[in-house]
N, C-alpha and C positions, 0 to 999 in steps of 0.2 A: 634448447631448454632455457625459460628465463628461470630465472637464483631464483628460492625460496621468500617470500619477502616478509614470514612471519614464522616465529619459531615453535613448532608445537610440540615440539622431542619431549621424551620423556625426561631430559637433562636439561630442559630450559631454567636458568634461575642458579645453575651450579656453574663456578668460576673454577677453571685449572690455569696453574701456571707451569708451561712446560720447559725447563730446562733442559731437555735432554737434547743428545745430535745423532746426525745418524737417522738408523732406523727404528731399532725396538721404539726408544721414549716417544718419536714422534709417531709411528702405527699408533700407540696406545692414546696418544693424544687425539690423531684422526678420528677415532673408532667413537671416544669420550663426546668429540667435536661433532661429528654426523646424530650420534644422539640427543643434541642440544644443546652439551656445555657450552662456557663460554670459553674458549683458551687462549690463552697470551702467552704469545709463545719467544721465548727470552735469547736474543742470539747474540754472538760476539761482536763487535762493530766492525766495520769491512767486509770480509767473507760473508759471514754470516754462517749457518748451518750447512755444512758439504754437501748436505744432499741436495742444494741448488743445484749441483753442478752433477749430479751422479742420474745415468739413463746410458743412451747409446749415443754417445761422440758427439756430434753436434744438437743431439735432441734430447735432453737434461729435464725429460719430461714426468721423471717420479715426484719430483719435488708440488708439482701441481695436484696429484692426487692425496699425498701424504699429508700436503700444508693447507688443504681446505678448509674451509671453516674458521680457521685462525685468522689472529693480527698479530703481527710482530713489532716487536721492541727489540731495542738494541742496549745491551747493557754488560760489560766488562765485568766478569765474577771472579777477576785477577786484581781486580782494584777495589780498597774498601766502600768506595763510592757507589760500583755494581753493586757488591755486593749489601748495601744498603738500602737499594731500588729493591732487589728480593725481598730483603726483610718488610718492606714495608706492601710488597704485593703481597704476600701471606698473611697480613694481617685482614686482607680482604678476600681470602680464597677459601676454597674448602680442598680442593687437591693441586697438589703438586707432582710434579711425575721429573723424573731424573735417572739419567741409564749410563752416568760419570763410573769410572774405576772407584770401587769402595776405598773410602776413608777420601776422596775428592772434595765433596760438599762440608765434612770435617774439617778441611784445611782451609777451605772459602770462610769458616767461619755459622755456616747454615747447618747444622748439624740438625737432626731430628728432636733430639732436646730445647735446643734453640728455638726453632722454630716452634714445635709445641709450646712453650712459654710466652710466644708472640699470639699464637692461635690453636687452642689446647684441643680446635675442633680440625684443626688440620688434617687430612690423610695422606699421605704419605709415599707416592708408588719408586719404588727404588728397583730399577731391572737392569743386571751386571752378569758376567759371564756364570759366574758360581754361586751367588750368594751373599747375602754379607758377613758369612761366618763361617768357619771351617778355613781349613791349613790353605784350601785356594784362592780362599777370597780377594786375596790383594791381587793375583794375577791377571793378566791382561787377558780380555776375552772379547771372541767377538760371533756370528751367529752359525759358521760352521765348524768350530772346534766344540760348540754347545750341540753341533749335530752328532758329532762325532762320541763324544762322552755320554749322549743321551741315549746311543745305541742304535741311530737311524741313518750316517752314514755306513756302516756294516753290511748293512741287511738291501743296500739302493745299487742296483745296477746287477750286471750282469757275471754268473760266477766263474766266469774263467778272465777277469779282468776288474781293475783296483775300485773300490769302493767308488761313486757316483756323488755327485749332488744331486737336488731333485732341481734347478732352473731357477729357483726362485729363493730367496735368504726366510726361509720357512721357521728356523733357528729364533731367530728374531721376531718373527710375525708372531710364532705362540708364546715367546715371554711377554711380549706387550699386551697379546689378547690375556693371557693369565694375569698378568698385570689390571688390566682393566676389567676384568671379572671380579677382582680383587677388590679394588675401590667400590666397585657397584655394591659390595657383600660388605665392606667396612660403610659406607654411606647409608647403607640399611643398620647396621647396628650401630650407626650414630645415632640414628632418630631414638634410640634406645638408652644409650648409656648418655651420650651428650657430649662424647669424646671421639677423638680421632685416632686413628694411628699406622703401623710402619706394614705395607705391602713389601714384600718381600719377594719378588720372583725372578728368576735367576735362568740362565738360555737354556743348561743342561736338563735341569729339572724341571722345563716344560716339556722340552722333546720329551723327558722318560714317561711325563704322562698321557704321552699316543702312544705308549710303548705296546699296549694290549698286554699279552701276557709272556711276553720275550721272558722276563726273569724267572717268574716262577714255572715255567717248561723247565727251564737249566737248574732249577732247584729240584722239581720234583722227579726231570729222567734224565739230566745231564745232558737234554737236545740245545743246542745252541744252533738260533737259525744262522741261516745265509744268505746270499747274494742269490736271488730267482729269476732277473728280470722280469717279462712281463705277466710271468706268471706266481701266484699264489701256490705253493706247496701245500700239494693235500687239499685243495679247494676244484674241483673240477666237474665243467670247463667253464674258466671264465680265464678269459685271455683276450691277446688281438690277434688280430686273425688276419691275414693277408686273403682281399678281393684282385679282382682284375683291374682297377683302378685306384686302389687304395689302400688302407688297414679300417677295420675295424674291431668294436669290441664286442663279445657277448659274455654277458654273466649267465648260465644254467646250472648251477650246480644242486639246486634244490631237484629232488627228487621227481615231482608233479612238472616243475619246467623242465628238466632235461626232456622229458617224456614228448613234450610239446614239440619242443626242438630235433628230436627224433623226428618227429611228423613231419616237420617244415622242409627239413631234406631227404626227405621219400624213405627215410632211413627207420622207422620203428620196433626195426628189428633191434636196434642197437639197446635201447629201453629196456629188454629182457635178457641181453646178454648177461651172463653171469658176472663180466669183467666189468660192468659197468652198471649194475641192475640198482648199487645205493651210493648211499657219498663215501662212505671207507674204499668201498671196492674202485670206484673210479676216481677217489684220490692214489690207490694203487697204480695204477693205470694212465696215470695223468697223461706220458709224453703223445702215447699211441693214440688216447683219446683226441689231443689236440690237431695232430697229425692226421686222423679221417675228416675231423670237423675241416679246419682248413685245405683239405685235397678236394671239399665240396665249394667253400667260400672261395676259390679261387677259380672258379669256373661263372660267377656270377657278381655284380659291380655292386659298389656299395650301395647305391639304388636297392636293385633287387634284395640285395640281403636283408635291408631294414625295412623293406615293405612286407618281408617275408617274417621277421622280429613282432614289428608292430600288429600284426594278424592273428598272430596267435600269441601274443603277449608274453615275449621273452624280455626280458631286458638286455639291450642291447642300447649303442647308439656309437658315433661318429666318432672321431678323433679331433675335436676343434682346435684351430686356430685363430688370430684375430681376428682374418678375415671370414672367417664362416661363423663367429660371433656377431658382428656388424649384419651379417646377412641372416640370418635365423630370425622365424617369426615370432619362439618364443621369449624369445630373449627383449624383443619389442615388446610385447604383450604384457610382460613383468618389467619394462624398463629397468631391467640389469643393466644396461649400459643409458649412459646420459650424456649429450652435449650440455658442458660450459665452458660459458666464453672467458677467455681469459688475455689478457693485455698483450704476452707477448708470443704466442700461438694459434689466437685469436678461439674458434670455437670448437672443442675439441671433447672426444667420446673418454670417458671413463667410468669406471664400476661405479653403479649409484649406492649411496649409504643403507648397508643394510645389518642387521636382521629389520621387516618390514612389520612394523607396530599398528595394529590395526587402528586407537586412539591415541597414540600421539607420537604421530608418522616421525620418523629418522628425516634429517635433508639434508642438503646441500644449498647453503645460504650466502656463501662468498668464495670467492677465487682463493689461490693461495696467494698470500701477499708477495708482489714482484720485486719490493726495494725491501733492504735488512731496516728495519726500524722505522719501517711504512707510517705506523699505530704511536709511534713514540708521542703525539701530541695527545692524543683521542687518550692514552691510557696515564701518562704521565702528570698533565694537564689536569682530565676530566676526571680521573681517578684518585691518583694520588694529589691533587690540588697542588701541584708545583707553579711556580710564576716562570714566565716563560724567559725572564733573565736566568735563572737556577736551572733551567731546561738547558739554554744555551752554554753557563759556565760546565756542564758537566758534560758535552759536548766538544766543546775545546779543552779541555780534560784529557780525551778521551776515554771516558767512562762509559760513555753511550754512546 
């Protein structure tokens, strides 16, 4: 893939400064970043953001999808001197994003007050384990203990064995995307009032809002779900199903598809059983249902069973992995996945920036920056007009 080499996002023309480390601040910054923004992204000198270094052992390959789009600066918000570079990037920005311990950016001195007084059109994204308010807000949090509180490690894994993660820091993904949902809905009601202000979204209370209707079942019959594995309770059949070479999945639960799927394994009798004839009765009936489906699926290879899906129009499909990612035509057809090149892995597939805008395409416009404070001259220099003696004393400083 060659980089984008013109910006057409819907976010071209918007500046964010990302403070934050880790992962919520920076997903939320990606997401801002693949849509257009501009983002300078603020790191400690040395190190720089951990997530350089976070992936599998010797391949610290998150850091490349997360820090796309960005340029990095280096700037110490332990020293009044960082913390002065901030104040004066807000004077040129419209969001700022920061996922610090509440009352953090208080103690730097950058306070939401503060900053508002420098740039009253600020927005503001602040994503912390709890919130910035209530009895937990000071505590320390991070994207699976938001799982947990959110009510979505409970109900993940299988129920004869302890609560699950789902693989991925999911926790974190939806306070940034909530976060970033946020700015977009405050950046619309800026053009309105001509003011900024404080997003607020917190790890727990993103998870509760996938929660679907977990709380109010325990409100109104005192059902509290569980642990199902791979199946949905009361939703039948949709599960995976073990073939002769593999698993697969099929969703039939609607009434017209099971019907269909009776068909496809010579079984149409099963369609007028009583035990199975609507979705209450054969959510009844769940185990034994799954149980005749896969005593058929197991006679037949995943091949066969998804030609036998795609026929008569169940929904069904595979269990992917990378490598059946890489290898799918659809996934080519929609360039879900993208080569870019990048300095120290050279060219390499990752998810392309989506949702896909029909007039002004999402992209991928530059690598993630490979040195902490790559952009220091381009933003410091060109931006903030510093001379490049006051670049360097603050430097030997270590400030930057």
């Amino acid at each position: 893939m060659t980089l984008a080499t013109d910006n057409q996002g819907a976010l071209a023309g918007i500046r964010v400064i990302e403070l934050g480390q880790l992962i919520a601040g920076p997903f939320c910054g990606q997401l801002l970043g693949d849509m257009g923004a501009e983002i300078i992204k603020v790191e400690p000198p040395g190190a720089g953001d951990p997530m350089r270094n976070w992936g599998r052992g010797d391949y610290p390959l998150w850091w490349e999808v997360v820090s796309r789009n960005k340029k990095s600066v280096s700037a110490n918000l332990r020293m009044a001197e960082g913390q002065e570079i901030v104040r004066k990037l807000v004077a040129q920005a419209d969001i700022l994003i920061e996922n610090f311990k509440p009352g953090t950016i208080e103690k730097w001195g950058l306070a939401p007050d503060v900053l508002h007084a420098i740039n009253p059109r600020l927005i503001i994204v602040r994503v912390s384990g709890y919130g910035q308010t209530g009895p937990y807000s000071g505590r320390a949090g991070f994207g699976g203990i938001g799982e947990a509180m959110g009510g979505w490690r409970h109900i993940v894994g299988d129920p004869d064995r302890a609560p699950s993660r789902m693989g991925v820091s999911i926790g974190d993904s939806l306070a940034a995307t909530y976060g970033c949902l946020g700015a977009l809905a405050a950046l619309h009601a800026r053009d309105r009032t001509g003011k900024g202000q404080v997003v607020d979204s917190s790890l727990y209370e993103a998870v509760l809002q996938v929660m679907e209707s977990l709380v109010p079942e325990y409100q109104a019959s005192g059902y509290i779900r569980e642990r199902s594995g791979s199946k949905l309770p009361g939703i039948a059949p949709s599960n995976v199903y073990k073939c002769s070479d593999g698993d697969y999945l099929i969703g039939a639960n609607q009434d017209a598809v099971f019907a269909r799927l009776c068909q496809a394994m010579g079984r149409p009798d099963l369609a007028s059983d009583p035990r199975y004839i609507d979705h209450v009765s054969r959510g009844r009936h769940q185990d034994e249902l799954d149980a005749i489906i896969e005593a058929w699926t197991q006679t037949l290879t995943v091949a066969e069973v998804e030609a036998l899906m795609i026929a008569n129009s169940i929904p069904a499909g595979k269990i992917y992995r990378a490598p059946e990612m890489l290898e799918d035509p659809h996934f080519a057809a929609r360039n879900a996945l993208v080569e870019v090149p990048t300095e120290r892995w050279g060219d390499i597939k990752m998810q392309n920036a989506f949702p896909f805008l029909s007039d002004t395409p999402s992209s991928i416009r530059s690598a993630a920056p490979t040195r902490v404070g790559q952009n220091n001259n381009d933003v410091y220099r060109d931006l903030l007009g510093m001379a490049e003696d006051e670049i360097a004393a603050l430097s030997n400083a270590g400030a930057i």
